[in-house]
VEXDREN-2710 file (C-alpha; in Angstrom, 1 decimal):
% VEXDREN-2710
k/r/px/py/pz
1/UNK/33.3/9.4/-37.0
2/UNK/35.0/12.5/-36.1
3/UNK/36.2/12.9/-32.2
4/UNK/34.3/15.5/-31.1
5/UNK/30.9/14.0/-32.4
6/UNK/32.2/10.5/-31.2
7/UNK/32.2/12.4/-27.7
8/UNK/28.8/13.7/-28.2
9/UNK/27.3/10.6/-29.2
10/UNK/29.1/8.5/-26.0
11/UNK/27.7/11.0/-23.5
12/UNK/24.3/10.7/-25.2
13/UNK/24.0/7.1/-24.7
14/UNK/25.8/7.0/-20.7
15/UNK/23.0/9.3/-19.8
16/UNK/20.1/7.7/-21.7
17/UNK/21.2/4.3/-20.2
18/UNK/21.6/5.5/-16.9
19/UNK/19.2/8.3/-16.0
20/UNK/20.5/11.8/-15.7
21/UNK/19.1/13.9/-18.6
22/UNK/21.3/16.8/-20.3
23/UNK/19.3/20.4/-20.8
24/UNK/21.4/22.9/-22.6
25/UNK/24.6/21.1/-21.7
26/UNK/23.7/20.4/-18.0
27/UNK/23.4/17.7/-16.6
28/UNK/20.5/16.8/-13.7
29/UNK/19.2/14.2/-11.7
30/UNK/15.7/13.9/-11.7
31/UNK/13.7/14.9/-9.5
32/UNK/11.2/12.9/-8.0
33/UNK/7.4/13.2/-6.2
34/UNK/6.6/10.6/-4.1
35/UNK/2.6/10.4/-3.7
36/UNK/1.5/8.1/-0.3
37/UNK/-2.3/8.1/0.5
38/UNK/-3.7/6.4/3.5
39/UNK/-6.2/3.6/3.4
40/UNK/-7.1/3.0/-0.5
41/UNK/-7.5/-0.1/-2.1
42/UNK/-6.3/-0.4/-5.8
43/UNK/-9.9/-1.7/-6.8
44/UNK/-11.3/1.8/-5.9
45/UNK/-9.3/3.0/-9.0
46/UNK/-9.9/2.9/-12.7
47/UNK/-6.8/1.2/-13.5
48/UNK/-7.7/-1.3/-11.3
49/UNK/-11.0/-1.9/-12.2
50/UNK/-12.7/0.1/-14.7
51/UNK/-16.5/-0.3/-12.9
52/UNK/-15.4/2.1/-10.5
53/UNK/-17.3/5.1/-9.6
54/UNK/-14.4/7.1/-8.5
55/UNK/-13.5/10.4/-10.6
56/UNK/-10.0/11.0/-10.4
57/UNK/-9.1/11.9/-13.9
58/UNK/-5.7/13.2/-12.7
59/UNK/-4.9/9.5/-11.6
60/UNK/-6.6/7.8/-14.6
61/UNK/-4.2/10.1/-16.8
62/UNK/-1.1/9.4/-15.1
63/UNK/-1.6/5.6/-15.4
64/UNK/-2.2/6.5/-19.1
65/UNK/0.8/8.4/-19.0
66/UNK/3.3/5.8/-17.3
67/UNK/3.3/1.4/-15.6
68/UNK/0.8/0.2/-13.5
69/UNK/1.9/-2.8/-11.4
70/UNK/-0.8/-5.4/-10.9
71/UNK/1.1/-6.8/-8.4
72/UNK/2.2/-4.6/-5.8
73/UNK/2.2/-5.5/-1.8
74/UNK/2.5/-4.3/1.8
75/UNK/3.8/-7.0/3.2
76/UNK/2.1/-6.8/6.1
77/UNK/2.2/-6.1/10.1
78/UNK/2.2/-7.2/13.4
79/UNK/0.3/-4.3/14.8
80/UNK/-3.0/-3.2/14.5
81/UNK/-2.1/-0.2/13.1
82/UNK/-0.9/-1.3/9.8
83/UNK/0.9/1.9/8.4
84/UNK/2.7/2.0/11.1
85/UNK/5.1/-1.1/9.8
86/UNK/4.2/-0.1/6.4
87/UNK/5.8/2.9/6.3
88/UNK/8.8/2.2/7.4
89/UNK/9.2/-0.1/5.6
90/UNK/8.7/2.3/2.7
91/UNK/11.4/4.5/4.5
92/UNK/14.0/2.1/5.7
93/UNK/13.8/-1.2/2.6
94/UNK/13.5/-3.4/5.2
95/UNK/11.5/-6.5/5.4
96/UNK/8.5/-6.7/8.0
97/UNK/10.4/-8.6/10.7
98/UNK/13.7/-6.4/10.3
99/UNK/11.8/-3.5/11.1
100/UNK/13.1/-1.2/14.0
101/UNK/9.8/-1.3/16.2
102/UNK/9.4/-5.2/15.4
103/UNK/9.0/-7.9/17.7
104/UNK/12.7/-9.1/16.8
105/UNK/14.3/-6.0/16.5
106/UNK/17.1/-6.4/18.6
107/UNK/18.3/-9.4/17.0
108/UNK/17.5/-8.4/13.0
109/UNK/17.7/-4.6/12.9
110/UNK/20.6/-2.7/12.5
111/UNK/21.4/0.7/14.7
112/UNK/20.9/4.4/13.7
113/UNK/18.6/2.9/10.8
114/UNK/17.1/6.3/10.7
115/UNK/20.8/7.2/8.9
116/UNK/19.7/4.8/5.9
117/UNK/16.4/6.0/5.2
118/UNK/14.8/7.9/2.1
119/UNK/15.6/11.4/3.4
120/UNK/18.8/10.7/4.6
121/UNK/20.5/8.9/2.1
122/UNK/18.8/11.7/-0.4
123/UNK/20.1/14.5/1.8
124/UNK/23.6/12.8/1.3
125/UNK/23.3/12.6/-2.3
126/UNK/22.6/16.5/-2.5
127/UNK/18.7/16.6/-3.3
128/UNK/16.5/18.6/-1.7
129/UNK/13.8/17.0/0.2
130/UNK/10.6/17.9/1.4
131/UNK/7.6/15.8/3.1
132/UNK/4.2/16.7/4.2
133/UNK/1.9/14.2/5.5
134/UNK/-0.3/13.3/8.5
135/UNK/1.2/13.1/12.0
136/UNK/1.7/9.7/13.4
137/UNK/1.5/6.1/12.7
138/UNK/4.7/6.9/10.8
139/UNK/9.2/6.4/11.4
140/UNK/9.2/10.1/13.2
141/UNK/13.1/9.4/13.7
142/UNK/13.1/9.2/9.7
143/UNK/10.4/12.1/8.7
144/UNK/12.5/14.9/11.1
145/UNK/15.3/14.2/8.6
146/UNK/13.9/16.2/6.1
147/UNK/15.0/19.4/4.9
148/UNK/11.7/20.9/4.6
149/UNK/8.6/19.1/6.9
150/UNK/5.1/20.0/7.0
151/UNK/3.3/17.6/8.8
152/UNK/-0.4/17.5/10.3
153/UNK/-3.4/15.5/9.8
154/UNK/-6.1/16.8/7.6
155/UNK/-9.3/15.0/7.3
156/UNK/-11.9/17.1/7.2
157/UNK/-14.1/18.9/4.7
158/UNK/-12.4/22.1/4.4
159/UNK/-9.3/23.9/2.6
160/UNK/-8.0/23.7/6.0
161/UNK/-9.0/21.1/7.2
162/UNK/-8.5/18.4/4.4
163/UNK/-6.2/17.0/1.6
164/UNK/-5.9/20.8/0.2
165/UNK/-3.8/21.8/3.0
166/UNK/-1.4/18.9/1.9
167/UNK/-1.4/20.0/-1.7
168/UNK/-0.6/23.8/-0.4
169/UNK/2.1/23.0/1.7
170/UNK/3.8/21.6/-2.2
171/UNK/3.0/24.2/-4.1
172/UNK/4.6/26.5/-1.4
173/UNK/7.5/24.4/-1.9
174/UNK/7.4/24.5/-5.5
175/UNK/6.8/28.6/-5.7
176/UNK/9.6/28.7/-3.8
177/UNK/12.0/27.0/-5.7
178/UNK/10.9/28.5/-8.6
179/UNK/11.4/32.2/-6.9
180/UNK/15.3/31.0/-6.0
181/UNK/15.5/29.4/-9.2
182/UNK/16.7/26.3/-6.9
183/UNK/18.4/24.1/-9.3
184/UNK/18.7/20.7/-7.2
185/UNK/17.1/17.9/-7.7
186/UNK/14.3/17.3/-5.1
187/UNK/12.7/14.5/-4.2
188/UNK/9.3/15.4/-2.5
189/UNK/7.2/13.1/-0.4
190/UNK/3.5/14.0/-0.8
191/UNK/1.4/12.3/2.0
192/UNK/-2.0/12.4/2.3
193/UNK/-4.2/12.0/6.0
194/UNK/-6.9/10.8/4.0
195/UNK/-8.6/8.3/2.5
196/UNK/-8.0/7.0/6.1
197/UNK/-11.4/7.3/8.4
198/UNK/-13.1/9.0/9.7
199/UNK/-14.2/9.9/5.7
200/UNK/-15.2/13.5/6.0
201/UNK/-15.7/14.7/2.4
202/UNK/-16.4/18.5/1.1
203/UNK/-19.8/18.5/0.6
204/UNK/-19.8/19.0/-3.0
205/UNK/-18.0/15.8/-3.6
206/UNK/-20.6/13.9/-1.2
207/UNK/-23.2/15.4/-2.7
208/UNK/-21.5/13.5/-5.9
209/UNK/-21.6/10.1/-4.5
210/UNK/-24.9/10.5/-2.7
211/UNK/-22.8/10.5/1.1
212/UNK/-23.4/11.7/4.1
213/UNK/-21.1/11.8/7.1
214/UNK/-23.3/9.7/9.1
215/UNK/-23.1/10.1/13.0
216/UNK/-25.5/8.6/14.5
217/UNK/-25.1/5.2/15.6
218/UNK/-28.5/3.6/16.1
219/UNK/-29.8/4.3/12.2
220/UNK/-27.4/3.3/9.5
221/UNK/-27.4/6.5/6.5
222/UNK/-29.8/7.3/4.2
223/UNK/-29.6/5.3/0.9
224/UNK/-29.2/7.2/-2.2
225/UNK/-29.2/6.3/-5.5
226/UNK/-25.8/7.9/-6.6
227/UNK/-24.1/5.8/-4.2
228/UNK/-21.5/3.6/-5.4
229/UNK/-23.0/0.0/-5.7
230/UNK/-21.5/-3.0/-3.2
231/UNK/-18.2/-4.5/-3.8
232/UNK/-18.3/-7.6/-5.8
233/UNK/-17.3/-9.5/-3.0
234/UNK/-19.2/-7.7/-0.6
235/UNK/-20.5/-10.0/2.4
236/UNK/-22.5/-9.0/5.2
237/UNK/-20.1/-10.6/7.6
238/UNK/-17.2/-12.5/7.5
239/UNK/-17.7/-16.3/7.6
240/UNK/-15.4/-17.1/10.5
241/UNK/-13.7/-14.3/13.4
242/UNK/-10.9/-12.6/11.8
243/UNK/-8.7/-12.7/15.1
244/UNK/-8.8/-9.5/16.1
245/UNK/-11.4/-8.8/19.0
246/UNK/-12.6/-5.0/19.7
247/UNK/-10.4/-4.0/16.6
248/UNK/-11.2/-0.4/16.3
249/UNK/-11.3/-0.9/12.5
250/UNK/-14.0/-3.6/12.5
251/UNK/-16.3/-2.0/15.3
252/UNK/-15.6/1.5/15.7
253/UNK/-15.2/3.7/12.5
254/UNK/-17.3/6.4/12.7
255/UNK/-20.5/6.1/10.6
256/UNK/-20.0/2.1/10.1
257/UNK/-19.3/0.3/13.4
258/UNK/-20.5/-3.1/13.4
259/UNK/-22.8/-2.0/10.6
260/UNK/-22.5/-3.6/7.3
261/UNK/-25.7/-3.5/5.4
262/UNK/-25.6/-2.9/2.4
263/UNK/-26.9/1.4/3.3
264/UNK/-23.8/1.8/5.5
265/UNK/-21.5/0.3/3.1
266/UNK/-22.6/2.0/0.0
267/UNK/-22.3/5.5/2.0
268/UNK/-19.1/4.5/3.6
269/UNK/-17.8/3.8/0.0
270/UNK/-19.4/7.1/-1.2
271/UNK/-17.4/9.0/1.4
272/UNK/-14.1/7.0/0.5
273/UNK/-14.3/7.6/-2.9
274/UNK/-15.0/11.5/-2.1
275/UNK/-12.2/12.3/0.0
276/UNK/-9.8/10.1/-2.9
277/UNK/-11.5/12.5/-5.3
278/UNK/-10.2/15.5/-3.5
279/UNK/-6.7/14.2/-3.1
280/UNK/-6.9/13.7/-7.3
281/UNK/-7.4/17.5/-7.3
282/UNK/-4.8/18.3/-5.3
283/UNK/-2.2/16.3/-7.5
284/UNK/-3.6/17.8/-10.8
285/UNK/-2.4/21.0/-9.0
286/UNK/0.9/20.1/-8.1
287/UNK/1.2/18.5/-11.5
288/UNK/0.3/21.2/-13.5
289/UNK/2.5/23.7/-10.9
290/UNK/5.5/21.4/-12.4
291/UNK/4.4/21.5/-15.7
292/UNK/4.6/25.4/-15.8
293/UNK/8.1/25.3/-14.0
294/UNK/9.2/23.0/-16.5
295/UNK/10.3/20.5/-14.3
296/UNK/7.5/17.7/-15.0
297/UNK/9.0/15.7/-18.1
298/UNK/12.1/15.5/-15.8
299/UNK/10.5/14.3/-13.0
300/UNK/9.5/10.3/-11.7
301/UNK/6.3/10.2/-10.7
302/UNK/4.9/7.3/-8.0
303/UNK/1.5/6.6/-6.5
304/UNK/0.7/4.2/-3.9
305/UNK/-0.8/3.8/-0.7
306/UNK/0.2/2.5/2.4
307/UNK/-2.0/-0.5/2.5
308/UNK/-5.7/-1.3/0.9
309/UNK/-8.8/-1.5/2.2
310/UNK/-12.2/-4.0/2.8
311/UNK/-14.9/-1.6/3.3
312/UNK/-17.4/-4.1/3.1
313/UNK/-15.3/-6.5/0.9
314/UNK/-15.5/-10.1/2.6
315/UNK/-17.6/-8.5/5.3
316/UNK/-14.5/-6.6/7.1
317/UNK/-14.0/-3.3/7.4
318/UNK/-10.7/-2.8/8.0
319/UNK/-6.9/-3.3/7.0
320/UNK/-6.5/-5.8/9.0
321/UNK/-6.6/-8.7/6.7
322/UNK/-4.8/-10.1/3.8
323/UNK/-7.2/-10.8/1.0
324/UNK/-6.4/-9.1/-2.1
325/UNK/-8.3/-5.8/-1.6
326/UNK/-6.1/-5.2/1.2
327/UNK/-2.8/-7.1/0.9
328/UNK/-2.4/-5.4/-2.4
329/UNK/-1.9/-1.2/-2.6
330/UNK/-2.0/0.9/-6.1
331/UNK/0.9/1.5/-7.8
332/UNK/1.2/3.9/-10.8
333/UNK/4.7/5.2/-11.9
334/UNK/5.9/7.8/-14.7
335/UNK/9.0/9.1/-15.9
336/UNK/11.2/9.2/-18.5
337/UNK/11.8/5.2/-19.7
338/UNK/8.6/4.2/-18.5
339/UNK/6.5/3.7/-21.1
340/UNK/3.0/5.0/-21.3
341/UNK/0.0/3.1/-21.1
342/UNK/2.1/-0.2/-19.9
343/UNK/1.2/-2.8/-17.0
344/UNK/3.1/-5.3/-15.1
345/UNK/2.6/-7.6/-12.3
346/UNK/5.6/-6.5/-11.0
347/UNK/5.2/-8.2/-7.6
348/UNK/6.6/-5.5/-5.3
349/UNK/6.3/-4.7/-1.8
350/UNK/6.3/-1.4/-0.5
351/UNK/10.4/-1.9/0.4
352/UNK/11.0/-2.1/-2.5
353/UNK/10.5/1.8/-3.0
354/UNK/14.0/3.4/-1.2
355/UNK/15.7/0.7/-4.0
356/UNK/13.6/2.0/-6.8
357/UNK/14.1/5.3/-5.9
358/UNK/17.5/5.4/-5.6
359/UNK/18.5/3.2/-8.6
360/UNK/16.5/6.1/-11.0
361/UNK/18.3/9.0/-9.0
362/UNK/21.8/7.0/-9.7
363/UNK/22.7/6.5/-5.8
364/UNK/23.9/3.4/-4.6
365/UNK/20.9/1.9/-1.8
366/UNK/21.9/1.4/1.4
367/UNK/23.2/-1.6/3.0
368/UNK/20.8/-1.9/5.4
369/UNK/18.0/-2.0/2.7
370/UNK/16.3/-5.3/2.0
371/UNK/14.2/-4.4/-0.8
372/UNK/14.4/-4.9/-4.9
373/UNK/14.6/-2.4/-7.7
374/UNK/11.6/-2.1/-9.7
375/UNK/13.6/-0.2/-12.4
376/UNK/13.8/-3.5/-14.9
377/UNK/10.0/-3.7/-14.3
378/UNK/8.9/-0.2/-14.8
379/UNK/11.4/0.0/-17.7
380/UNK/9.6/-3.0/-19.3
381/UNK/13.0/-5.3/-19.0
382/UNK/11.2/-8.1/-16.9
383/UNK/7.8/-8.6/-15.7
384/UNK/8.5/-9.0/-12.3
385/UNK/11.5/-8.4/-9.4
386/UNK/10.6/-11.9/-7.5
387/UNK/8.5/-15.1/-7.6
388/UNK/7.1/-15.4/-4.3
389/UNK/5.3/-13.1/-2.3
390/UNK/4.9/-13.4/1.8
391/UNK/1.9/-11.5/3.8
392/UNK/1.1/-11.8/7.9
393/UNK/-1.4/-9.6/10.0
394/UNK/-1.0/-11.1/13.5
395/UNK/-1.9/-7.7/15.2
396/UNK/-4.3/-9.7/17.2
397/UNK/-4.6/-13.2/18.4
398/UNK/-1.6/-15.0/18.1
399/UNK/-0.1/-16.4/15.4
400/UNK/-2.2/-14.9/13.0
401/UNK/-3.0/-14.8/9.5
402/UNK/-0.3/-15.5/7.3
403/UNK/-0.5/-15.8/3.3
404/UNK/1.7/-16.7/0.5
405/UNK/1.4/-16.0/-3.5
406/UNK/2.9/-17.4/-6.6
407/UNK/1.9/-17.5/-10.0
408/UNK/-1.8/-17.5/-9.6
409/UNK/-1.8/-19.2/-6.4
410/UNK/-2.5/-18.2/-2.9
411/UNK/-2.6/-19.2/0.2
412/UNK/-4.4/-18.1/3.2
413/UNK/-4.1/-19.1/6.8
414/UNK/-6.0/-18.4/10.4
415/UNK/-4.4/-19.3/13.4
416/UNK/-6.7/-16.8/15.7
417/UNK/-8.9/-16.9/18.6
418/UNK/-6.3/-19.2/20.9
419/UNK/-7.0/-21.4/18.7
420/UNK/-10.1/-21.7/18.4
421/UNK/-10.4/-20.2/14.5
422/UNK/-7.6/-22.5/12.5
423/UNK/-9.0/-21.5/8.6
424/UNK/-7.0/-22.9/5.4
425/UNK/-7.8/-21.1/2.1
426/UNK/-6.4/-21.2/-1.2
427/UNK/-7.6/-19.8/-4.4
428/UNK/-6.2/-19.9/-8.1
429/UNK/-6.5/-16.1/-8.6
430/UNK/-6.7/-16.4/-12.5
431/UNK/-9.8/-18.2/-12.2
432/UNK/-11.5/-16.1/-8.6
433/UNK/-9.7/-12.7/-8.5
434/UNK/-12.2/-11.6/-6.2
435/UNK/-11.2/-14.5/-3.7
436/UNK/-15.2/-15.7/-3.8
437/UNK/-15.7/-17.7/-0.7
438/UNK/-18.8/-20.4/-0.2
439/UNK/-20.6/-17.2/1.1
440/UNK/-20.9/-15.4/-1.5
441/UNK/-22.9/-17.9/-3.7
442/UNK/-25.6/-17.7/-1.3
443/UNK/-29.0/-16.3/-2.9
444/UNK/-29.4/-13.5/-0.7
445/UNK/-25.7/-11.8/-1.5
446/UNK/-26.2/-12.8/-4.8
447/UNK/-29.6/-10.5/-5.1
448/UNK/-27.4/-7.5/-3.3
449/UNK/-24.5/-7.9/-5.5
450/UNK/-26.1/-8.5/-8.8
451/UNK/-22.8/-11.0/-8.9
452/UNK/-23.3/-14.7/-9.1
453/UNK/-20.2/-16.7/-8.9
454/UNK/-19.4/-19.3/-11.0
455/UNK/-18.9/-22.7/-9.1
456/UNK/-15.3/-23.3/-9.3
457/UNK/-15.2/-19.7/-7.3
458/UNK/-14.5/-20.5/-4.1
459/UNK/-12.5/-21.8/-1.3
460/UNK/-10.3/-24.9/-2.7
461/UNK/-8.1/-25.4/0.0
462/UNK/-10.8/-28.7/0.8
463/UNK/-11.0/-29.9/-3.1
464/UNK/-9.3/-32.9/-2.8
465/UNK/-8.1/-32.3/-6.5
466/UNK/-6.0/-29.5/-5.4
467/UNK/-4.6/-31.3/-2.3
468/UNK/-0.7/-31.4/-3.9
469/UNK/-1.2/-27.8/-5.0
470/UNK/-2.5/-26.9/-0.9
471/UNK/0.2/-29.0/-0.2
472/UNK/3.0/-27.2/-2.1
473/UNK/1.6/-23.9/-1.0
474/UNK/2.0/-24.6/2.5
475/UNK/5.8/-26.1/2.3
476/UNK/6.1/-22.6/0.4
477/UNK/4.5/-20.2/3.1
478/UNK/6.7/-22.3/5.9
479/UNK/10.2/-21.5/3.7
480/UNK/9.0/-17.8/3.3
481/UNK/8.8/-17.4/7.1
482/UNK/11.9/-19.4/7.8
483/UNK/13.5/-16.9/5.5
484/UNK/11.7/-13.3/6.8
485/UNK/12.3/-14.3/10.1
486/UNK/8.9/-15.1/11.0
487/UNK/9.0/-15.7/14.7
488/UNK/6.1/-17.2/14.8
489/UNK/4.4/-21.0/13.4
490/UNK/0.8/-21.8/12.8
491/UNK/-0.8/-24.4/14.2
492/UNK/0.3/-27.4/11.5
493/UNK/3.8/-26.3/11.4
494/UNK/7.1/-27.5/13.1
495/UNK/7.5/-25.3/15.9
496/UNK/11.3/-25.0/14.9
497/UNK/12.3/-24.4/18.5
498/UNK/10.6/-20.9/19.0
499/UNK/10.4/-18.6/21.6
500/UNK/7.2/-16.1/20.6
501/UNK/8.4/-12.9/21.3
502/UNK/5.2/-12.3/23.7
503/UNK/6.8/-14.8/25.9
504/UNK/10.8/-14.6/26.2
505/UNK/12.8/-17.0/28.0
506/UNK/13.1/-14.6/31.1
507/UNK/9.2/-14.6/31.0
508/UNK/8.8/-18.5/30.6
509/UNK/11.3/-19.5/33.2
510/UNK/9.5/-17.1/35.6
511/UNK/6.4/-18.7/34.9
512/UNK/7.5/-22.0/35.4
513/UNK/9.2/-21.3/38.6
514/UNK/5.8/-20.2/40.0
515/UNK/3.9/-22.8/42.2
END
């Protein structure tokens, strides 16, 4: 082979192997868009489950178009806000525990981690960056670091007032980059205020699902026959208290409160899959805006959200619980070596996306980051980054729920209500995806649901045929919080020689001195 082709040929393969693509002998990064909506449960999309009412043929094109991962996670929180933990861990690839406004922060976060986060180690790396999103609930010492911020929250009905401004404040960006013919590689984090509550949809889009924005508390909404029909798992409460009393979540949403017939649910599901619909039409536009600049076959694409969502699923309302609907958050990626129309379980967690992000941009990750790659995954090399997978909401009564997953297994756990509320639950999710619970066999959900489940689909966790299985799962779920950090232990663990972080050593010896 002559030399000079022998040097064409060895570039060719160093860039397709790792990442940066030559145009007309230049050679650039990708870029990357980063798309974050609040509140929105994988099962409300088509790739998730193809009953769903929800239009969002922008979304259902792009998982045509790249990987879905089945298994993708949040982790979890220790805060009733859950985005709040969840995004930064997003920002920061750090595990749940490690996290800077954690209850053990002082002994398992680092300093300045702000320095180590998305927009800062990109700003290093010379990309441009950009963020809009809503205001709040958020890293704030993170988001200021970017080069370009446009942040408010936008949940209303309006151009103004809802996910358009979000998509505006891109295109804006895009226009002018296009006008400079800016030639860095940007990475652009595209954050939505809604589907979060309160669910204010532009009218046409309502008028679609047959919503209303319902306001007044002492009638639940008018039914409507376009309305999206109940969850699968729908109950009209949940069997046992979820831990969390007053939550604002469970008892306060505007147009649901304590509500969850099956009129209020149906609307509330209607408006949620309106305001999703409008944030689909604001990424057709930024998609097509790259298209035209040229820029979208060299650009990686990601969806997710920052956590799922009940909505009437196991008669919650909230985030605030780790069943699958909510423990689990959408995640669609594209670019070039992902291949289209491809699916893997994956099992990610959201820290897992400052790794992922930088190992496709070709920067090393920080050292502070915690979190995996999903490269091999999305580039069909392995089906998954990890085995197990650890979840905890104990944003209310203490310790919490905890859960733990592997293979098809799962485990659930309540330790809530002082005490009062100690729940076990474990389900083989090959055989009950929808994590049906002795409740839902009952005649009267069955008639609202049109879903009878078959008898295996339930609760196991007191099948004394699965009594090795509960036992392994628990020996697991007690090594995963050894190994996060966890500084808590439920009620039928050792106790390890913990000091809860509610009650210090300072605070327990000053209680004990007391007469």
């Amino acid at each position: 082979m002559p030399v000079n082709r022998r040097r064409h040929f060895l570039l060719f393969a160093f860039l397709f192997a790792f990442g940066p693509i030559a145009f007309a002998g230049e050679v650039r990064r990708p870029n990357i868009l980063f798309i974050l909506v609040d509140d929105q449960s994988p099962f409300d999309l088509k790739a998730y489950n193809p009953k769903s009412a929800l239009h969002a043929p922008h979304l259902d094109r792009l998982a045509a178009q790249g990987m879905v991962l089945d298994g993708a996670y949040h982790m979890g929180a220790f805060i009733g806000g859950v985005c709040t933990p969840s995004r930064h861990m997003i920002m920061s690839g750090r595990s749940v525990w490690h996290l800077p406004i954690g209850p053990g922060a002082a002994a398992h976060c680092p300093p300045n981690l702000e320095q180590n986060t998305i927009p800062a180690v990109f700003n290093r790396a010379g990309y441009d960056t950009m963020r809009t999103c809503k205001v709040g609930n958020s890293y704030e010492a993170a988001n200021k670091l970017f080069a370009v911020r446009k942040d408010a929250t936008k949940r209303g009905g309006t151009d103004e007032t809802g996910s358009p401004w979000h998509g505006e404040q891109v295109l804006a960006y895009l226009q002018d980059r296009a006008a400079t013919q800016d030639r860095d590689p940007f990475l652009i984090y595209f954050g939505f205020s809604h589907p979060h509550d309160t669910r204010d949809g532009r009218p046409e889009l309502l008028a679609k699902y047959g919503a209303t924005n319902h306001t007044d508390q002492t009638t639940p909404p008018p039914a409507h026959p376009k309305q999206p029909a109940l969850p699968e798992n729908y109950l009209p409460a949940h069997p046992f208290p979820h831990g969390h009393p007053g939550l604002r979540d469970e008892v306060a949403v505007s147009g649901v409160w304590e509500r969850r017939d099956e009129r209020t649910i149906r609307n509330e599901i209607g408006r949620q899959f309106a305001c999703s619909e409008a944030i689909d039409v604001q990424i057709g536009r930024v998609l097509a805006k790259l298209e035209a600049m040229g820029e979208l076959d060299h650009t990686y694409i990601f969806y997710t959200a920052d956590h799922g969502m009940a909505i009437g699923r196991h008669g919650l309302q909230g985030k605030q619980n780790l069943y699958q609907h909510t423990w689990r958050v959408p995640f669609i990626a594209k670019g070039p070596g992902i291949k289209p129309g491809s699916r893997a379980e994956g099992n990610a967690y959201l820290l897992d996306v400052l790794a992922t992000l930088c190992d496709f941009a070709g920067i090393a990750a920080p050292a502070t980051n915690e979190g995996l790659s999903l490269r091999p995954v999305l580039e069909g090399k392995k089906p998954t980054v990890r085995d197990t997978l650890y979840g905890v909401y104990n944003g209310g009564t203490k310790p919490g729920m905890r859960s733990v997953k592997q293979g098809d297994w799962k485990l659930v756990k309540f330790d809530v209500m002082d005490g009062a509320v100690r729940e076990t639950q474990l389900f083989n999710l090959r055989e009950n995806p929808h994590e049906f619970l002795e409740q839902h066999h009952a005649p009267a959900v069955v008639a609202l649901t049109g879903v009878t489940p078959a008898a295996s689909q339930r609760n196991l966790a007191a099948d004394p045929r699965h009594a090795a299985k509960l036992a392994e799962m628990e020996a697991l779920l007690l090594a995963e919080m050894r190994r996060l950090d966890d500084p808590w232990r439920l009620w039928n663990q050792p106790g390890d020689g913990l000091t809860p972080p509610a009650e210090t050593p300072a605070k327990a010896a000053r209680k004990k001195a007391k007469p």
